[in-house]
N, C-alpha and C positions, 0 to 999 in steps of 0.2 A: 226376569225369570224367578225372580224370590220376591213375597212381600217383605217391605220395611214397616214392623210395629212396634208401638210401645206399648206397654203392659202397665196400668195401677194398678199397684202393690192390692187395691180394695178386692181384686179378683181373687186373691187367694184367702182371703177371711170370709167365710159363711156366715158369717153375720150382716154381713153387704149386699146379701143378695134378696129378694124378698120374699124367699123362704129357703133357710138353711138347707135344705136339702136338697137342693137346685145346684150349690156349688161342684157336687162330685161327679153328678153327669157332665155337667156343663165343661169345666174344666178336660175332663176327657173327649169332649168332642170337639176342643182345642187343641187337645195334643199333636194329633196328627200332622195338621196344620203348621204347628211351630217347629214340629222336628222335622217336615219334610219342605214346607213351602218357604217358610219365613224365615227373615233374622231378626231378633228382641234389641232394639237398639236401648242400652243401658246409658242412661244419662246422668250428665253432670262428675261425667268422665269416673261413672264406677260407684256413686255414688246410692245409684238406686241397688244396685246389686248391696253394698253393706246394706242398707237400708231393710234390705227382704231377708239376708243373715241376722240384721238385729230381732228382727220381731219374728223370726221362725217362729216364736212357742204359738202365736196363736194362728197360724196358717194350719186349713188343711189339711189332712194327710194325704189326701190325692195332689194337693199343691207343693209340698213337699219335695214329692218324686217326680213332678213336672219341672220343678226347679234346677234338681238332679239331674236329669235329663238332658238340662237344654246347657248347662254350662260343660256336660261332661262331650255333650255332642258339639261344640262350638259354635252357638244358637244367637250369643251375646255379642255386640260390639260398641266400644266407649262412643260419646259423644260430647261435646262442649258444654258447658253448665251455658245455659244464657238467662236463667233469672239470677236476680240479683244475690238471694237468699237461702240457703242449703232447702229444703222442702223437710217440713216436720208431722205431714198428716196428707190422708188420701187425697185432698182438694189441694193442696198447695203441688203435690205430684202430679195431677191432670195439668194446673198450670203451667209447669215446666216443660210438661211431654209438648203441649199446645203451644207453648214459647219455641223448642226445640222444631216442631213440623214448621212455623213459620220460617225458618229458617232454610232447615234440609229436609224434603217433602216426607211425611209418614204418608203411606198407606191408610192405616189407621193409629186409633189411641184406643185400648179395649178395658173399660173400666163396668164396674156394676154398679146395679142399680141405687144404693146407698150412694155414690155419685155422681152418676150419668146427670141426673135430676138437674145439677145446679149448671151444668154447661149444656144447657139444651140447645142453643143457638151457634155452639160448635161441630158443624156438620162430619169434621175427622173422629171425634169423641164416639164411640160406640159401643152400648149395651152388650154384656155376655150375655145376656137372656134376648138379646134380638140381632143376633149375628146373621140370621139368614135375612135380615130386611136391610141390611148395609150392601150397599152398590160395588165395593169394592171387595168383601165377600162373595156375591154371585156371581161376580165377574171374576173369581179365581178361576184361574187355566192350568193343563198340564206343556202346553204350544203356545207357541208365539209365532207369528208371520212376521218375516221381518227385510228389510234389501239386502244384498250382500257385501255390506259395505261396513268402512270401519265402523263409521261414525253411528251406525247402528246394532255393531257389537258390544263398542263402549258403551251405549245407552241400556242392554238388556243384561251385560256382566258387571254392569256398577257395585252391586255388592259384595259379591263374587269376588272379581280383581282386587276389591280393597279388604277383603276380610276374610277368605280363606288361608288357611295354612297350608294345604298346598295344590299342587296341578299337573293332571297330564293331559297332555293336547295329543288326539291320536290321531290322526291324518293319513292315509298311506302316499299321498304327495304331495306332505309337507315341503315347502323346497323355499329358504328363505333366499335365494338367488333369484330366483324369479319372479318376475316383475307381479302378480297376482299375490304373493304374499307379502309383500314387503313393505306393505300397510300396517302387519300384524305388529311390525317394531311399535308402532304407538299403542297398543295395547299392553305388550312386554315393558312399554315404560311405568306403565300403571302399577304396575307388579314389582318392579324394580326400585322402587322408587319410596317403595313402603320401610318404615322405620325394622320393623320385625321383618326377615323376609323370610318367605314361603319357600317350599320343594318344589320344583318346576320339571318335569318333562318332556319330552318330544318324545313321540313317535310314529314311525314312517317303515313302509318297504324301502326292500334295496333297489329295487328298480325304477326306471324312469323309462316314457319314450322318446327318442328322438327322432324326426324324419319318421315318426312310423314306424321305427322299430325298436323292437325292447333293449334296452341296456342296462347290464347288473354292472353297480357303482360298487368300491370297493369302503369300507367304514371311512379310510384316509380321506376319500372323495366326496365321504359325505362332509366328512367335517370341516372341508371347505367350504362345501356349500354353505355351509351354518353357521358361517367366520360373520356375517353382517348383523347377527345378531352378538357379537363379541363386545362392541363397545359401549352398548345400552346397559351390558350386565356388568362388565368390570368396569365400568364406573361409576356404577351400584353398589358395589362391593359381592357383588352375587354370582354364582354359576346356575347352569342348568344343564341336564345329564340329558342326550338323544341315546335313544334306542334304534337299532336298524333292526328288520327282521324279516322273514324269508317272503312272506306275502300276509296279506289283511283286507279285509274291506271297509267295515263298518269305522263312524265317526262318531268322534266324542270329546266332550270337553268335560273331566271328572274331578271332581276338587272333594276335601272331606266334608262339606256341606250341600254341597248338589251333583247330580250326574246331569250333562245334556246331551243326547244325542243328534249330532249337525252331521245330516244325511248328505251335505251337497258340500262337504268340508268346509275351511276355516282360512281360505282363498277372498279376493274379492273379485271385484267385476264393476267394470265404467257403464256397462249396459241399465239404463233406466228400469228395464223388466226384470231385471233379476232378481229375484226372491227366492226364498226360503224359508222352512218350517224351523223351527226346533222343538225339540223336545224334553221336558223334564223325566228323568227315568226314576225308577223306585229306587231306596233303600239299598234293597237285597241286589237288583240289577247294579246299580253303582260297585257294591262292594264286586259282584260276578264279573264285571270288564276289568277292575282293579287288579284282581288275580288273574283272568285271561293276558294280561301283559304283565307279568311277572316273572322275571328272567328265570326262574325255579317251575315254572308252573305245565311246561311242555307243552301247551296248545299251540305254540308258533315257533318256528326254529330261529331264534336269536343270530343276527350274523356280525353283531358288531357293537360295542356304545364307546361313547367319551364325553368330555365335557366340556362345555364354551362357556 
């Protein structure tokens, strides 16, 4: 659901491009991209980030406030040095980005044309002057088709699970008692499991059917329900706060880097046919569920929280 890219540092100097004046649209018609789609993997564990602090003076003014941007929106996440040698110049940082994809796959590497040139034969390496000719650019999506299954939620929230700060899962029949979510603990472990950990919520109605007919659960009833996710998290060192509320529909998985909307919830299914969409939501939509479930916000009568 997010690209993984790397950025040379060369993109933010107009003098890399092959005419300066190219850098400020161009640049902008990356923004979008980075603050909605993507996360900037910073390598060599932070390293390129001083890197881009050291030589602000001759970056951009449009590069600047992209930079601003992406660190203030949580855009950045560390990564393992894997060249031998800190990188002191735009081509020794394509080396590393290119060192670093062999490893954990990039999306892309987006450098300009002052050094696209010399890695021609690295098909991840891509031109900010020719982003619409890169295959992994036109193949950006707001949707994914995907099975209902764990092991195909772990594949589309990989970056997600390991590098947001935090989460609400809204569900209205969350129910980790039941055999159809309780798959989701391997995803909770992913989260749990992170050195920094994230805010985490649940949320669900109070209701449940059984036999066919409706049954309002009491908050204590729910928290039993929610007792099997107990030991993934306290021996994590981590809580996570469930929300009960009067009734809901819609699904989502909202973190402060992406919003997705999972129309068929967050359940699984043994059934081969079972699929599902998802979707990437905007911005403004994200922040708008965020406050729709906001125990202050009155669009839905709260009937209960606590914490596992």
């Amino acid at each position: 659901m997010l690209l993984n890219l790397a950025l040379n540092p060369c993109i933010f100097d107009p003098t890399q491009y092959s005419n300066n004046s190219l850098c400020d649209p161009l640049l902008g018609n990356l923004k979008n991209v980075l603050l909605e789609e993507a996360l900037v993997r910073d390598l060599r564990n932070g390293d390129w980030m001083k890197y881009i602090g050291d030589n602000s003076s001759i970056w951009h003014s449009r590069a600047k406030e992209l930079i601003k941007k992406i660190i203030r929106q949580n855009r950045t996440y560390k990564a393992e040095s894997v060249g031998a040698q800190n990188p002191n110049s735009y081509s020794e940082w394509c080396k590393e980005a290119i060192l670093s994809h062999e490893t954990k796959n990039l999306n892309g590497i987006i450098a300009a044309t002052g050094t696209v040139t010399s890695f021609s034969s690295s098909p991840v390496v891509t031109c900010i002057e020719k982003l619409h000719n890169a295959a992994w650019w036109t193949a950006r999506s707001n949707s994914v088709r995907l099975q209902k299954k764990i092991t195909d939620y772990l594949k589309h929230l990989d970056l997600l699970l390991k590098h947001a700060n935090s989460f609400m899962f809204i569900d209205p029949f969350f129910d980790p008692s039941e055999a159809n979510y309780q798959d989701f603990q391997q995803l909770l472990q992913v989260i749990a499991r992170r050195e920094i950990k994230p805010k985490v919520e649940f949320h669900r109605k109070e209701s449940l059917v059984v036999a066919g007919v409706r049954k309002v659960l009491t908050p204590k009833e729910w928290e039993n329900r929610f007792l099997p996710f107990k030991p993934i998290l306290a021996s994590n060192g981590m809580a996570a706060e469930v929300f009960i509320w009067d009734d809901f529909h819609d699904r989502y998985i909202i973190s402060d880097i992406a919003g997705i909307l999972v129309p068929h919830g967050l359940d699984v299914s043994n059934r081969a046919s079972a699929e599902t969409t998802w979707s990437r939501i905007s911005r403004s939509d994200r922040d708008d569920v965020q406050k729709e479930f906001h125990p202050a916000a009155g669009r839905h009568i709260l009937k209960g929280s606590f914490f596992i």
